[in-house]
C-alpha positions as CSV (number, residue, x, y, z in Angstrom):
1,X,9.2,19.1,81.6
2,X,8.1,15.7,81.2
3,X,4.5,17.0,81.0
4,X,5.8,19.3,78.3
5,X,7.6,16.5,75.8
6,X,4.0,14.4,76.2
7,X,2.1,16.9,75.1
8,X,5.2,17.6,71.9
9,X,4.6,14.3,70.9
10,X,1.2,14.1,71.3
11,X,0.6,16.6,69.3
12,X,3.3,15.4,66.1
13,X,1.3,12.0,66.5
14,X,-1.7,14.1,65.6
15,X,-0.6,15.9,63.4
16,X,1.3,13.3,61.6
17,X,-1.9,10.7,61.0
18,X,-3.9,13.9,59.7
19,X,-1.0,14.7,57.4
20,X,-1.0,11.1,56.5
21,X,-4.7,11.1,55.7
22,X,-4.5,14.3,54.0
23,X,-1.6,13.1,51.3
24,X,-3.9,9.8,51.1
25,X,-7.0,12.1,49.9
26,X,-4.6,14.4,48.3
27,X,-3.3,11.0,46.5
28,X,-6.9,9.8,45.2
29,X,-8.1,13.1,44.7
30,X,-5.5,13.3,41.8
31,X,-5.7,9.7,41.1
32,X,-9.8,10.9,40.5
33,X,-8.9,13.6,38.8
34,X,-6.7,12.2,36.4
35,X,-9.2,9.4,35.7
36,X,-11.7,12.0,34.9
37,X,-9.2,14.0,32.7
38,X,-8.7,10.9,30.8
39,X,-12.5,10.0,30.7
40,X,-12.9,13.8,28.7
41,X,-10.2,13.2,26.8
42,X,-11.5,10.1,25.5
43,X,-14.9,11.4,24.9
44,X,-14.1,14.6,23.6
45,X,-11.6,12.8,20.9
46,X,-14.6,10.6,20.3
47,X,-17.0,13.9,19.7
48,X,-14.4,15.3,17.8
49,X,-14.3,11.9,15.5
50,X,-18.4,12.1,15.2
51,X,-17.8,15.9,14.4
52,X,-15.3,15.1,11.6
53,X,-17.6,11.9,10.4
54,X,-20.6,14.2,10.1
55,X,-18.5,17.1,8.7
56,X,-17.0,14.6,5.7
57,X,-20.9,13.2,5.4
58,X,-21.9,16.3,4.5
59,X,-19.4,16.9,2.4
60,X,-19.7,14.1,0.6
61,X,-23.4,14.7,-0.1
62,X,-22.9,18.1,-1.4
63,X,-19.7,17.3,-3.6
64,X,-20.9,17.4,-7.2
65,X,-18.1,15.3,-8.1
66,X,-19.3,12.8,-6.4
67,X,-22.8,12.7,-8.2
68,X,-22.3,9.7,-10.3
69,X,-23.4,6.2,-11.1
70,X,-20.9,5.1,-7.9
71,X,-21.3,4.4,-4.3
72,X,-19.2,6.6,-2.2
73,X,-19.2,6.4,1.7
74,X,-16.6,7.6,4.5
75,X,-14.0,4.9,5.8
76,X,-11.9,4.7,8.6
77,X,-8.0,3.5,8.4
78,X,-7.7,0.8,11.4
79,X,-4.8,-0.6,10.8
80,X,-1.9,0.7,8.6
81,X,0.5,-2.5,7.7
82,X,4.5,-2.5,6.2
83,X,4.0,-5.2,3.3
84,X,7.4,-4.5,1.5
85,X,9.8,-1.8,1.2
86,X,7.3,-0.3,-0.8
87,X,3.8,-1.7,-0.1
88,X,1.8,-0.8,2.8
89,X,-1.5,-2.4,3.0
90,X,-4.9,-0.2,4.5
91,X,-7.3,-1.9,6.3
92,X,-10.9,0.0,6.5
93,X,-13.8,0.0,8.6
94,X,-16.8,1.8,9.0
95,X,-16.1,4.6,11.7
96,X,-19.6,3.9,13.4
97,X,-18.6,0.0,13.3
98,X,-21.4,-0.7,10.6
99,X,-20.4,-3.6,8.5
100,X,-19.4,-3.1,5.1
101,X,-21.3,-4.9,1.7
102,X,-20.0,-7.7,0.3
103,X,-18.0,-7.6,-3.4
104,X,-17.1,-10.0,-5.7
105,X,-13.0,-11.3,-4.9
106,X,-11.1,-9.4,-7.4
107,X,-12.9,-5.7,-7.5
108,X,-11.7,-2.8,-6.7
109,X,-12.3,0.2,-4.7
110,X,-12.0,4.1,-5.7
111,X,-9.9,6.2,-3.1
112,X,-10.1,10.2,-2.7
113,X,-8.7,12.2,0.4
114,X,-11.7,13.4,2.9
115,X,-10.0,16.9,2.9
116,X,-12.0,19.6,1.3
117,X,-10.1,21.2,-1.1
118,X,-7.0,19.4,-0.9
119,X,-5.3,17.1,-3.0
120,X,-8.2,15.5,-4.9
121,X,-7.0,13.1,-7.0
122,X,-9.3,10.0,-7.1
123,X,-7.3,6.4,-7.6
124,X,-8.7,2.6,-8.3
125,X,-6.8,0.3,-5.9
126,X,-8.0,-3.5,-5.9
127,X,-9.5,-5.0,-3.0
128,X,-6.7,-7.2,-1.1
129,X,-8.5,-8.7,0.9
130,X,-11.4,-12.2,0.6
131,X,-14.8,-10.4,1.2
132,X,-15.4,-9.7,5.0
133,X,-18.5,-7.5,6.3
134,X,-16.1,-6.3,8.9
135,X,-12.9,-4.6,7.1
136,X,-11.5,-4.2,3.4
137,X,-8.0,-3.9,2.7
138,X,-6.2,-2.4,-0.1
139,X,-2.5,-2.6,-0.6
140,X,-1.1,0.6,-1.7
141,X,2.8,0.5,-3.4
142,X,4.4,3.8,-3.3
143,X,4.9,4.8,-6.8
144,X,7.8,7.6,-6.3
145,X,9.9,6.9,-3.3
146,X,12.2,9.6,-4.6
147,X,9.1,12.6,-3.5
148,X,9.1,15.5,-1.4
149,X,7.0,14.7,1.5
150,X,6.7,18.6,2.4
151,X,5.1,19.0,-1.2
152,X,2.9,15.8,-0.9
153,X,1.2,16.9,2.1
154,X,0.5,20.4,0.4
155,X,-1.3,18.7,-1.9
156,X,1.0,19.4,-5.2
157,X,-0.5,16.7,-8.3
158,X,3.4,16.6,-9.6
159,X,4.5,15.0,-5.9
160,X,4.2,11.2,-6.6
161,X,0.7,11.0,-6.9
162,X,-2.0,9.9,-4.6
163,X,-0.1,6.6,-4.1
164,X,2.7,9.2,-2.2
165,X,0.0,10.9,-0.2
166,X,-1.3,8.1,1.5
167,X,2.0,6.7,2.0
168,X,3.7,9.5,4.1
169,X,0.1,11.2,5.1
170,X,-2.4,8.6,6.0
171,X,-2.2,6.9,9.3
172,X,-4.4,4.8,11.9
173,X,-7.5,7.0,12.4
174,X,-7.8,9.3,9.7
175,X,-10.8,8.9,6.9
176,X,-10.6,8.3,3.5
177,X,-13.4,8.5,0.5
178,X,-14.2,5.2,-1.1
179,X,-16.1,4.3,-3.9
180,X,-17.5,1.1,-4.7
181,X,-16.2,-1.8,-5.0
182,X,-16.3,-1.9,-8.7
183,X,-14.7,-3.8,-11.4
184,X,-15.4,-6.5,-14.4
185,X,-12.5,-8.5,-13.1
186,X,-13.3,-10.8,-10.4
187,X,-14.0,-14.8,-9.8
188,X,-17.3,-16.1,-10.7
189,X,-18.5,-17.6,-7.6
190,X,-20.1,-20.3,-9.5
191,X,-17.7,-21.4,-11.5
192,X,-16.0,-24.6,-10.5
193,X,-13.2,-25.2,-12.8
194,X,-9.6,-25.1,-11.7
195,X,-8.0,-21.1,-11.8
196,X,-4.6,-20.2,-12.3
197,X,-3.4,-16.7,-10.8
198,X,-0.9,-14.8,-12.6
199,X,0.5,-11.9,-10.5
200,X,3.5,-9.4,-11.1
201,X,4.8,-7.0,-8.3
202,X,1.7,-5.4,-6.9
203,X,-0.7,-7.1,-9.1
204,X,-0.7,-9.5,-6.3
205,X,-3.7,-7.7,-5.0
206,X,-6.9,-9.0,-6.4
207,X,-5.1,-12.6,-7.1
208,X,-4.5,-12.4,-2.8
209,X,-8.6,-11.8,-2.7
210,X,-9.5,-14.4,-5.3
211,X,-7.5,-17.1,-4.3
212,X,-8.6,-16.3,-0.1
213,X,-11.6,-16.7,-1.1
214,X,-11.3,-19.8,-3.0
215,X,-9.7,-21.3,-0.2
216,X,-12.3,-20.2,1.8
217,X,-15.2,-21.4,-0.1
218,X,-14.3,-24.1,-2.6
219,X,-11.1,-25.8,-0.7
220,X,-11.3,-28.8,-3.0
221,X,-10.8,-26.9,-6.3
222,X,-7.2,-26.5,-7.3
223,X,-5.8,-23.2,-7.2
224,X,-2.4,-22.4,-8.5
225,X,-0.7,-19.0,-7.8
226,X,2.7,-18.3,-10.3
227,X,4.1,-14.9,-8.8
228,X,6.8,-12.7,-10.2
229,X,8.6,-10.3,-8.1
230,X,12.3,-9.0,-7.7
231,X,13.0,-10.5,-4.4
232,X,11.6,-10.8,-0.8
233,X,12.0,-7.1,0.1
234,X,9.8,-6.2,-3.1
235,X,7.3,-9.3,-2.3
236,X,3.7,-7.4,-1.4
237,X,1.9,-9.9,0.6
238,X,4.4,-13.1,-0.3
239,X,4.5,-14.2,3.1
240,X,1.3,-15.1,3.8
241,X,0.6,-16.5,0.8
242,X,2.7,-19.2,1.0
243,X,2.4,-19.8,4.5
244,X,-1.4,-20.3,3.4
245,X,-0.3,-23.1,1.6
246,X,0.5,-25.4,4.8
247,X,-3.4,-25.3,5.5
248,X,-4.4,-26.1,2.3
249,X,-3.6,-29.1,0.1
250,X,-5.2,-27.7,-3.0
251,X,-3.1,-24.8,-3.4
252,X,-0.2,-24.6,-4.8
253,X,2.4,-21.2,-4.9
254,X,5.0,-20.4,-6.9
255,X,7.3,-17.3,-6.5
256,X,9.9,-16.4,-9.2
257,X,12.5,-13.9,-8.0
258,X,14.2,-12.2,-10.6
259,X,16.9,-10.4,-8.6
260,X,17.3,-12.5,-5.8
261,X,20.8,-14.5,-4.7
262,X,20.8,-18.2,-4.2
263,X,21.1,-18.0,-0.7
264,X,18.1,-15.5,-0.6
265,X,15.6,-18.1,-2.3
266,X,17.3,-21.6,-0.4
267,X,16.3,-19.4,3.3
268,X,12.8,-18.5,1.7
269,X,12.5,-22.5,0.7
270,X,13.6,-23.7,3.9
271,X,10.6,-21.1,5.8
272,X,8.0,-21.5,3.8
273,X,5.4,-23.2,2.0
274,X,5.6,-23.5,-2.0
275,X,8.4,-23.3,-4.7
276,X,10.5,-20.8,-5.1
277,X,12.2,-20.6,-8.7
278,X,15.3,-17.6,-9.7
279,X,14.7,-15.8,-12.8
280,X,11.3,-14.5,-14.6
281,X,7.9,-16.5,-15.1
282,X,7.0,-16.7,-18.8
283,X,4.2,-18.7,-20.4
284,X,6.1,-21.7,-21.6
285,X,6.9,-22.3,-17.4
286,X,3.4,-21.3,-16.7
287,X,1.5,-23.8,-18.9
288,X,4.6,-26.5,-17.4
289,X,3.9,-26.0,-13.9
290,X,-0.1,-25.9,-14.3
291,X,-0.1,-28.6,-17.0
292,X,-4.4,-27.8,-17.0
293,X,-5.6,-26.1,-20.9
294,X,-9.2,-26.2,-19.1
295,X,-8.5,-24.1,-16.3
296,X,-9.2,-20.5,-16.3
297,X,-6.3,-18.2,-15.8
298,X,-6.6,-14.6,-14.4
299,X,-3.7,-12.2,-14.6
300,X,-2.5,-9.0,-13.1
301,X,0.6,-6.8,-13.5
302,X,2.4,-4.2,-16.0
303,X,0.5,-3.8,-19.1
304,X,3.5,-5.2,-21.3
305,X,4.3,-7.9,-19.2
306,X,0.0,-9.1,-18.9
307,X,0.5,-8.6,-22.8
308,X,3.7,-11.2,-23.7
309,X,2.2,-13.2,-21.2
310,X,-1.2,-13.7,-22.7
311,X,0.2,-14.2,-25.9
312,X,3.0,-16.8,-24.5
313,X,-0.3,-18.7,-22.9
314,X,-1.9,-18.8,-26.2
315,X,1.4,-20.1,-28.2
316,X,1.6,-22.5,-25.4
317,X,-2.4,-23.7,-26.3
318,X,-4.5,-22.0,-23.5
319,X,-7.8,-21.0,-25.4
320,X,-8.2,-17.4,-25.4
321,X,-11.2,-17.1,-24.1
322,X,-9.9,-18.4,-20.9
323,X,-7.4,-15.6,-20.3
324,X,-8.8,-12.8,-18.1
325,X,-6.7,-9.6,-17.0
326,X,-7.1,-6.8,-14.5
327,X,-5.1,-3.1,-16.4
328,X,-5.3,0.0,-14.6
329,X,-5.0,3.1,-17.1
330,X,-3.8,0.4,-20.1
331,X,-1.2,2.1,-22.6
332,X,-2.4,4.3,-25.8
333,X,-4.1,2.3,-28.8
334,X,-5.4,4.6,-30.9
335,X,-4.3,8.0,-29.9
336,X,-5.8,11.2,-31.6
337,X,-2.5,12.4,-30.7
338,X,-0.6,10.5,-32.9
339,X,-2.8,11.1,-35.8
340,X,-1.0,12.5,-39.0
341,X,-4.1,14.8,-39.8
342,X,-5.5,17.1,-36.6
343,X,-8.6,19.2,-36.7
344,X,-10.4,21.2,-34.2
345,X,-13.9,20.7,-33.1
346,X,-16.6,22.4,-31.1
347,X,-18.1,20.4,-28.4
348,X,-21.1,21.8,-26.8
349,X,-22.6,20.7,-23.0
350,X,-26.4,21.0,-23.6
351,X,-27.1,21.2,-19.7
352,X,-24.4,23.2,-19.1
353,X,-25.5,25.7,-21.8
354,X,-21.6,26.0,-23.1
355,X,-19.3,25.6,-25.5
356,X,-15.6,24.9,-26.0
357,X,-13.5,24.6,-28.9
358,X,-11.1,21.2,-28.8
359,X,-8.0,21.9,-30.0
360,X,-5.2,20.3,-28.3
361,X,-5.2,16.6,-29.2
362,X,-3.3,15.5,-25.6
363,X,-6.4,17.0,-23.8
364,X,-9.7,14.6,-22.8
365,X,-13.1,16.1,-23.1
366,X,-13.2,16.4,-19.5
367,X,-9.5,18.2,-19.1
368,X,-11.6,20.4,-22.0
369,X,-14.7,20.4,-19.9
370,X,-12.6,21.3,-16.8
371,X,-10.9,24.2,-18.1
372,X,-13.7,25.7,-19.3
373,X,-15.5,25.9,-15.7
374,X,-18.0,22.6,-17.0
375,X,-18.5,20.3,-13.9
376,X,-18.0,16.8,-15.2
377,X,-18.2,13.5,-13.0
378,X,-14.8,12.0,-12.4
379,X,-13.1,9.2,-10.6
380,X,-10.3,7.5,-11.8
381,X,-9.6,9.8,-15.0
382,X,-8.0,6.5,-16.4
383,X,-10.8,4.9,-18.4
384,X,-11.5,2.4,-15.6
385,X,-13.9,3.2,-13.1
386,X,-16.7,4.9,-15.3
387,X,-17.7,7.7,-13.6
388,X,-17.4,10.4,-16.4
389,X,-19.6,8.6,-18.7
390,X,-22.0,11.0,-20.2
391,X,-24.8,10.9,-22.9
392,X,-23.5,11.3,-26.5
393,X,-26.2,13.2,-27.9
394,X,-24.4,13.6,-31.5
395,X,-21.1,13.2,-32.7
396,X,-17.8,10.7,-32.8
397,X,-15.3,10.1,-30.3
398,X,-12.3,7.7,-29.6
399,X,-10.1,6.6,-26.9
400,X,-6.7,6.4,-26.6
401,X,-7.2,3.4,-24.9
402,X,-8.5,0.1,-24.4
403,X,-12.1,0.4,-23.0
404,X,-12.8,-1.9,-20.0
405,X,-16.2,-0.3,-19.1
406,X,-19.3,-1.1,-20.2
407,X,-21.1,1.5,-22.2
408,X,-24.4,1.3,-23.0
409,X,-25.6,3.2,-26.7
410,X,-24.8,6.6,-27.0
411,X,-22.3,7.5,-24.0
412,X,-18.9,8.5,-23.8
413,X,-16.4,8.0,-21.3
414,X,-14.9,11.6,-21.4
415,X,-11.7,11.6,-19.2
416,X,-10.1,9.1,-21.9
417,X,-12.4,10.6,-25.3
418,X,-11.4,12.6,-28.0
419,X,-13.4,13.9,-30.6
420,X,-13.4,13.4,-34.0
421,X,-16.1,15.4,-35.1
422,X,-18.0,17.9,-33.5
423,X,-20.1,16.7,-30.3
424,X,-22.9,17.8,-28.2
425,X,-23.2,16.1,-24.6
426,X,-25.8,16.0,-22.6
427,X,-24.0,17.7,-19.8
């Protein structure tokens, strides 16, 4: 019996410690495994990234649309950031961590989806950020909030924009076209004279890269920055602005709040760096709080608003020629559309070996060119970025707007050109 209950116990003691070591190997084995699984799942989402890197590369060589006088490449979002209620800022990279070119503070990039024929509007957002090889950032304001997000992620052009679809599609990861950076409007790195920085709402953008980099660079020169918004929830990039200003005594920030509450701008005061002033900024207030005619003063905002403002400087006795401005797809000027006396033209593409007849005076050349199977370059389609320039071989056109870009003799910029006589384009 008692030989018996030895040899019971024995045998549980055995069988207990090669259980034990079993559920121990059992234990790493999945420990192992999972490790592994993890490993593959890391590599294959990084085999999956290359795939979709080398699958928009391609694209993007073979797109005619992006055969023009710009430089596209593929970026990566790394970081999505919450500026304001209706502001989100992008920050790209190069998905094989190659770093990026310089540009001049101020410029501005061209954005297109990477989706093959999805929505393929193409938009000029202004750099954000002071020149750095390792990221650009752009700051994006939502120009509908009041949009479907079902219909922007179809791809709908009547859902808000592009502006929409990066809001409620774009996220940490996914790739974007961009072209450039481009742009006339940016500050001379070799100038030395005082600059004044004009911004309304999200026109904050290129005056947030030019004065960073004047910090930067030239931290003696004086730097004022005179910013209009309606209050803190609808203040792109205020924050940090002003909290710039504790690290730099040649800056100076003003914020003007036109829909704000008392108590709203004496907390902001009371956090921050900088004045804060209730009401709207207009010239006479500018040319008080800058007290400097020899400075050179860079704006950025509405149309209307850059317009009263200019002239308001000018009453006020800042030179002209001092006044620069940065307008995005500018109002009307001289519209064929509002002409008392229409007439139809012909325009023929001599590459293309077509003709259309122009007769709708709210349609471009290129909406012309595009409806009648003729592949154009595009970009913008705003009259900023340049890419639809084409040869004028014979013929008139005007714009009906103001033209930024630089033409050289005998082109037209067709996405904003109407023609007032019979054309032929070299296209």
């Amino acid at each position: 019996m008692i030989e018996n209950s030895w040899l019971t116990v024995a045998l549980i003691a055995f069988m207990s410690v090669h259980f034990a070591q079993f559920s121990i190997g059992a234990s790493r084995w999945r420990y192992h495994r999972l490790q592994n699984a993890e490993q593959l799942r890391q590599r294959q989402l990084v085999l999956s990234h290359s795939s979709q890197v080398s699958r928009l590369t391609s694209q993007l060589g073979n797109a005619s649309s992006f055969k023009a006088a710009i430089t596209w490449r593929i970026l990566e979002v790394a970081d999505v950031v919450q500026e304001s209620i209706d502001c989100r800022s992008y920050y790209l990279v190069d998905p094989y961590g190659q770093p990026l070119p310089d540009f001049r503070p101020g410029q501005y990039v061209m954005v297109r989806p990477a989706l093959a024929g999805a929505y393929q509007a193409t938009r000029c957002y202004s750099l954000s950020s002071s020149p750095d090889s390792r990221f650009w950032r752009i700051t994006v304001k939502l120009q509908d909030a009041n949009v479907d997000p079902d219909r922007v992620k179809t791809g709908s052009h009547n859902t808000g924009g592009l502006s929409a679809w990066l809001h409620r599609t774009i996220g940490i990861g996914d790739c974007l076209f961009i072209g450039g950076p481009r742009g006339q409007f940016y500050l001379p790195v070799e100038s030395a004279r005082d600059i004044v920085l004009i911004a309304a709402g999200v026109g904050i953008t290129p005056m947030a890269s030019m004065l960073r980099w004047s910090l930067e660079h030239t931290p003696d020169r004086k730097v004022t920055l005179l910013y209009q918004a309606k209050n803190s929830e609808h203040w792109p990039l205020g924050h940090h602005i002003h909290q710039w200003q504790s690290d730099f005594a040649s800056m100076q920030a003003h914020t003007f709040l036109s829909r704000a509450e008392a108590d709203e701008i004496e907390s902001l005061s009371s956090q921050l760096s900088g004045q804060f002033h209730a009401g709207k900024l207009d010239g006479v207030a500018a040319t008080k709080l800058v007290n400097n005619p020899d400075a050179d003063y860079y704006m950025c905002g509405p149309d209307t608003w850059m317009e009263q403002m200019r002239d308001q400087l000018v009453d006020c006795g800042i030179p002209p020629e001092r006044i620069r401005w940065e307008s995005f797809g500018s109002h009307a000027t001289t519209s064929v559309a509002e002409s008392e006396e229409f007439e139809a033209h012909t325009i023929r593409f001599e590459l293309s070996d077509s003709e259309a007849q122009w007769h709708d005076p709210d349609q471009s050349i290129w909406e012309l060119a595009k409806a009648s199977q003729i592949e154009l370059p595009s970009g913008c389609l705003s009259g900023v970025c340049g890419s639809c320039r084409v040869k004028l071989i014979s013929g008139q056109v005007q714009y009906d707007r103001q033209i930024v870009v630089e033409l050289a003799n005998g082109e037209c910029l067709t996405c904003v050109a109407r023609p007032t006589t019979d054309l032929v384009l070299e296209a």
